[in-house]
Every structure is written in structure tokens, then in C-alpha cells.
C-alpha positions as CSV (number, residue, x, y, z in Angstrom):
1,X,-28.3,34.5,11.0
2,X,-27.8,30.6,11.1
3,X,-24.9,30.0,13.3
4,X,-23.8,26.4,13.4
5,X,-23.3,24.6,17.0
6,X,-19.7,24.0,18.1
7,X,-19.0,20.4,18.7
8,X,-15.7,21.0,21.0
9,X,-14.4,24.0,23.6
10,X,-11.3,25.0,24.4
11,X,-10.4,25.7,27.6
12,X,-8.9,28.9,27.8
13,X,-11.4,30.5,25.3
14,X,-14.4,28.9,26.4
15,X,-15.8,28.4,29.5
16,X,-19.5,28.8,31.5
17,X,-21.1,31.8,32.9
18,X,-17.6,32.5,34.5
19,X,-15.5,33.0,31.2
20,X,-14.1,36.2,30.8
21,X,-15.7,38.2,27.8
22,X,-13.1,40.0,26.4
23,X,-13.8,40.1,22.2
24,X,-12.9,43.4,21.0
25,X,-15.8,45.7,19.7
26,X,-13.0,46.1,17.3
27,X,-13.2,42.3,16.1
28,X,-16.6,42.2,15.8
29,X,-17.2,45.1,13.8
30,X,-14.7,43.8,11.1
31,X,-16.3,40.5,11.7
32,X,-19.6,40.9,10.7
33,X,-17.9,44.0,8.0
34,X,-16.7,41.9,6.1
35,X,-18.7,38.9,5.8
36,X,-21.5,41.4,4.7
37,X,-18.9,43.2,2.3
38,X,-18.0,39.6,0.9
39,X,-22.0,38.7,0.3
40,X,-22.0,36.1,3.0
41,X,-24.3,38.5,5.1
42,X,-27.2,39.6,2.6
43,X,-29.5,42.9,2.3
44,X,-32.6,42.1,4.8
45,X,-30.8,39.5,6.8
46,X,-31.4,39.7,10.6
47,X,-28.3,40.6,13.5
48,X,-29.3,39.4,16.6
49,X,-27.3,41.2,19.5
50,X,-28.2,37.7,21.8
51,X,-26.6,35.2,19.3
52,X,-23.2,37.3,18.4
53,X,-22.8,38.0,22.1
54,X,-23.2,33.5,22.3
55,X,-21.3,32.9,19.7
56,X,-18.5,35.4,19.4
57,X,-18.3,35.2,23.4
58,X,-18.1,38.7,24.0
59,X,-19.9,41.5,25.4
60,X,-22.9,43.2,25.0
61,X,-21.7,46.7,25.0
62,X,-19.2,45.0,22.6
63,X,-21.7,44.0,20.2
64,X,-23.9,47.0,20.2
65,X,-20.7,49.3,19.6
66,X,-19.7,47.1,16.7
67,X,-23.4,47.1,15.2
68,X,-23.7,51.0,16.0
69,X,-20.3,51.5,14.1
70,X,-22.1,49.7,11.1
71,X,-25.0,51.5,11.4
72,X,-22.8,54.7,11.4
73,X,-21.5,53.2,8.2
74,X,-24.4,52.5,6.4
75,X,-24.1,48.8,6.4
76,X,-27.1,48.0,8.7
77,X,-30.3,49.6,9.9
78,X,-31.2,50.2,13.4
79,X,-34.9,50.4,14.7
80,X,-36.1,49.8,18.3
81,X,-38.3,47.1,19.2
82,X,-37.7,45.9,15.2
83,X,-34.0,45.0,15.5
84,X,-31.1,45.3,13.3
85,X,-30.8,44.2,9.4
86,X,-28.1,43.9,7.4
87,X,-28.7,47.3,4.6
88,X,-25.9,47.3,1.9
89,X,-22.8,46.2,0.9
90,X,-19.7,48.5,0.1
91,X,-18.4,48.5,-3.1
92,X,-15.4,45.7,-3.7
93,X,-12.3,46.3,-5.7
94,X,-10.0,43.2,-5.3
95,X,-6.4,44.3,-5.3
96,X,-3.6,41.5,-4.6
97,X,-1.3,43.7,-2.0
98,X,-0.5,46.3,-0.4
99,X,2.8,48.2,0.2
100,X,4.2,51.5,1.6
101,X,4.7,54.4,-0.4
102,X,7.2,56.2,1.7
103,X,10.0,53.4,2.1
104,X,11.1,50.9,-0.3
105,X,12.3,48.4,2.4
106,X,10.8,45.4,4.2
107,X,8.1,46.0,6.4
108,X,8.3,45.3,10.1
109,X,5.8,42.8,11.7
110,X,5.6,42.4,15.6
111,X,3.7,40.1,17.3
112,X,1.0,41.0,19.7
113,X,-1.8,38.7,19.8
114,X,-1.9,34.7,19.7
115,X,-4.8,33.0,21.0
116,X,-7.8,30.9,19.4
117,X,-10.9,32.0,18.1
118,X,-14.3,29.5,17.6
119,X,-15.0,29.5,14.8
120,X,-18.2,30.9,13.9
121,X,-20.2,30.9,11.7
122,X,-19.6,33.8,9.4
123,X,-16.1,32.5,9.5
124,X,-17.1,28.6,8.7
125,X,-18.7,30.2,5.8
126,X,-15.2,32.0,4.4
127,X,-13.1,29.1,5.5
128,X,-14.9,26.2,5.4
129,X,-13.6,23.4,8.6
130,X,-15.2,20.7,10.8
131,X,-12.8,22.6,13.5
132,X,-14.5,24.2,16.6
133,X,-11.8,26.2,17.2
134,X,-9.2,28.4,15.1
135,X,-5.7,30.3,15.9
136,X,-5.9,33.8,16.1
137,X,-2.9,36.0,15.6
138,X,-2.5,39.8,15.7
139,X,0.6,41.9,14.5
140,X,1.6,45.2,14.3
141,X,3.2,46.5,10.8
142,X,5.4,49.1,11.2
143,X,7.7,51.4,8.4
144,X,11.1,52.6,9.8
145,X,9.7,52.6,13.1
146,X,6.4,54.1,12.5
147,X,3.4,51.7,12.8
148,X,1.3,51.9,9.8
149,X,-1.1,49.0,10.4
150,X,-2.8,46.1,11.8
151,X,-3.3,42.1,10.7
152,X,-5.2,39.6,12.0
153,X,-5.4,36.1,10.8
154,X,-7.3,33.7,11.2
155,X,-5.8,30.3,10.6
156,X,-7.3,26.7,10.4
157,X,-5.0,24.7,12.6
158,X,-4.8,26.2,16.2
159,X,-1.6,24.3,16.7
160,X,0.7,24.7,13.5
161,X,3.9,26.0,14.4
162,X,4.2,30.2,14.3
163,X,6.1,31.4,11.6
164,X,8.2,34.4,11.5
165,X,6.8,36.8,9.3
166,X,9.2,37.8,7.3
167,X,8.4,41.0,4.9
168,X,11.7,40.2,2.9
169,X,9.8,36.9,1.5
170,X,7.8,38.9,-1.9
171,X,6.4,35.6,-3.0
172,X,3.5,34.5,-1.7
173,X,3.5,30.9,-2.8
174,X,6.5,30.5,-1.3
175,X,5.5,32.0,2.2
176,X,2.3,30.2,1.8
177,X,4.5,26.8,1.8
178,X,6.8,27.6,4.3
179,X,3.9,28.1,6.4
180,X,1.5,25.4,5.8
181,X,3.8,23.0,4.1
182,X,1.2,22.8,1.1
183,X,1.8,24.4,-2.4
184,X,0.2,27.6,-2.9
185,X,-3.2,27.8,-5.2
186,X,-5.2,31.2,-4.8
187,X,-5.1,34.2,-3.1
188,X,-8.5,36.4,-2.6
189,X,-8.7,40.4,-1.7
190,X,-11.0,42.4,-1.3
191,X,-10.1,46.2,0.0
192,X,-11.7,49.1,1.0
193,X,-12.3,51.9,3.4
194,X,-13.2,52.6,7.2
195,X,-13.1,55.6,9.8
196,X,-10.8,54.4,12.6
197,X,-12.1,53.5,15.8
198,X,-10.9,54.2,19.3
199,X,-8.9,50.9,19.6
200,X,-7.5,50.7,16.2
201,X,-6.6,54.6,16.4
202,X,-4.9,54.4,19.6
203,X,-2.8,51.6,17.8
204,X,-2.2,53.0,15.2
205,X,-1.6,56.3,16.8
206,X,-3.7,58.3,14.7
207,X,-7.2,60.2,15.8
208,X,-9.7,58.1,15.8
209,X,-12.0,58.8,12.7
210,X,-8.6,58.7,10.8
211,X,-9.2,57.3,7.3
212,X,-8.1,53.6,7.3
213,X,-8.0,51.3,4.1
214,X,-9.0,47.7,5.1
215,X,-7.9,44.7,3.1
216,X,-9.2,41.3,3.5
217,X,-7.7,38.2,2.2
218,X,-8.2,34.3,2.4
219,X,-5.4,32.2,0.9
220,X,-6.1,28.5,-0.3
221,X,-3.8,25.6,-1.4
222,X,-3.5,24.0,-4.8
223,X,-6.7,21.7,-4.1
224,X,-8.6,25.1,-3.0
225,X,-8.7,24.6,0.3
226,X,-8.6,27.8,2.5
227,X,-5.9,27.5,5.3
228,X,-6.5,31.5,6.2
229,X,-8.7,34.4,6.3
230,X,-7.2,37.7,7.2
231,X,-7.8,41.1,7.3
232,X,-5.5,43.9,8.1
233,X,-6.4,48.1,8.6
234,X,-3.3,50.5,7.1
235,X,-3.2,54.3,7.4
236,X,-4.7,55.8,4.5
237,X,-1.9,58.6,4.8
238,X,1.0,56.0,4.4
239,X,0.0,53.5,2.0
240,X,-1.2,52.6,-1.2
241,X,-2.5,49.3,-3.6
242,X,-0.6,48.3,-6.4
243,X,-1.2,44.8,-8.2
């Protein structure tokens, strides 16, 4: 796996030997998920523990949990001494939203990560920028109080002002402008489905194994240029696709 050099750091995401390494095993097993679900990641095509720990600056045990959860999947094969190849691709059925099927109202959205993200290279290659870093937010979705899912977005410009997510707004182009003041052009999904993991079951306050359904998105303006990649994880038992 070809992953470009980063040009600048950030300070409170990158650092020396003394940086805290605290990516999610969670992160990097949708990560790499997806970017072999959307084709970026090939059949045959190597993944070497060394270079996500580098580049994703997280841990080993991360890393290895991430790629045995694949493994587990089916998505790659893992062979001692040999290494670890990407195997297969799920099936894709693009879908344009998602929405719950026990409550007609507005969904809730609560804030729980903000931070940025370098941007690597399996995420260059979905949202193309001469950035070395991105923003990273994290929410919480929640129906009448119960929390039905996660998002996580990852958006070009580390610095744009944070918008309030507002579940009321049903158009996308016009909560695609309000956020990146640019009109709206094309929205791409992709969804299917995962077991949930200890993290993302605990947050989601199901067992973990729980069937999830996993959407991922990236949105681009009217000149096609890709402001976001995102991916969210919904209970399977309270939701459903309609488009």
C-alpha cells in the first residue's frame, strides 16, 4: 500500500516518539473497510501492520485488532511469516439515506468527538487534497432518547466553522451550503453490513456482535470537488434505507 508522505504536522496530532497513540481499533477497521469495499484497496494488495501503525499514528495492538476483525470478515487473509492481503470486497448497494423506522421526527445529533486526522492515504485517494491534515468529528444519533448510531466525518478544512447539525434540514444541498458555503453537486453511498465491535457496541449499547448496517458517503460541490467523506454505523434493529 502506497501511502504518500505528509508535507506538514499538527501539533496536537502529531508529534515524535512521545505522541500519544490513541487511534481507535474502531477507526481503523472502518478505515481500511471501506476503502477496500469502495475498490480503492484491491484483491492481492498487501497491509503492512508497520506502515498503518506510521501513518494512522496508532497502535499496534490497534492495528492488528482492526486487521483480525477483517480477517474475521472475510475481507483479508492472514498467514504468519507471509503477511496480510486484501481478499474480497463486500457486495455494494448505493442507497442515498437513511432514517428511523420507529419515529417520524428529527433525529438527535450530539457531539462527541472534534479533532484532526492526517490524512492518509486511503483517505487522499476518496477525497482528493494537497492538505496534511483533516477535521475529524464524531456524533452520536439518537431517536427519542435512545442512541441508534454513530457518524464520523471526515472534512477537508480543519478549520471551517462547526455547524450544528440539524436533522430538521431534509435537504441536502441546502445543508451542504450552509456548511461549506459552496452549492451542492453529488452525493455518493455505499451501505452495508458489520458485527459490532466492543467500542461501537458499548456506544451504541447493544452486545457487541449486534448486527450494524454501515453507510458511507462522500459529498462534493457543483465543480466535483469532495469537501467530505463519512461513514456512520446504525442499529440494524432500529433502522432502515429508503431512497
Amino acid at each position: 500500500m502506497d501511502v504518500p508522505a505528509q508535507a506538514r504536522r499538527h501539533p496536537r496530532s502529531v508529534g515524535g516518539p512521545n505522541e500519544p497513540r490513541n487511534r481507535s481499533a474502531r477507526l481503523v477497521h472502518q478505515l481500511i473497510r471501506s476503502s477496500i469495499k469502495s475498490g480503492l484497496l484491491r484483491a492481492g494488495d498487501p497491509l503492512t501492520e508497520d506502515d498503518l501503525v506510521q501513518q494512522l499514528r496508532t497502535t499496534r495492538s490497534s492495528v492488528r485488532f482492526a486487521l483480525q476483525l477483517l480477517a474475521d470478515e472475510g475481507l483479508v487473509t492472514r498467514q504468519r511469516r507471509i503477511g496480510t492481503y486484501v481478499h474480497a470486497k463486500p457486495v455494494q448497494i448505493p442507497m442515498q439515506d437513511v432514517v428511523d423506522t420507529q419515529a417520524g421526527g428529527p433525529l438527535d445529533y450530539r457531539l462527541i468527538g472534534d479533532d484532526t486526522f492526517p490524512a492518509h492515504g486511503l483517505i487522499r485517494s476518496r477525497m482528493p487534497t494537497d492538505r496534511s491534515q483533516l477535521r475529524m468529528i464524531e456524533y452520536l444519533i439518537s431517536s427519542e432518547g435512545t442512541t441508534i448510531g454513530t457518524l464520523v466525518a471526515f472534512q477537508i478544512d480543519p478549520s471551517i466553522d462547526m455547524f450544528e447539525h440539524r436533522s430538521a434540514i431534509h435537504d441536502i444541498a441546502t445543508t451542504f451550503e450552509a456548511i461549506y458555503g459552496r452549492p451542492f453537486g453529488r452525493m455518493q453511498t455505499w451501505i452495508d453490513a458489520v458485527d459490532a465491535d466492543e467500542q461501537t457496541a458499548a456506544l451504541l449499547g447493544v452486545s457487541p456482535g449486534a448486527g450494524l448496517l454501515v453507510r458511507d458517503q462522500t459529498l462534493s460541490d457543483a465543480d466535483g470537488v469532495i469537501h467530505e467523506f463519512a461513514y456512520a454505523h446504525y442499529r440494524a434493529d432500529m433502522v432502515s434505507f429508503h431512497s
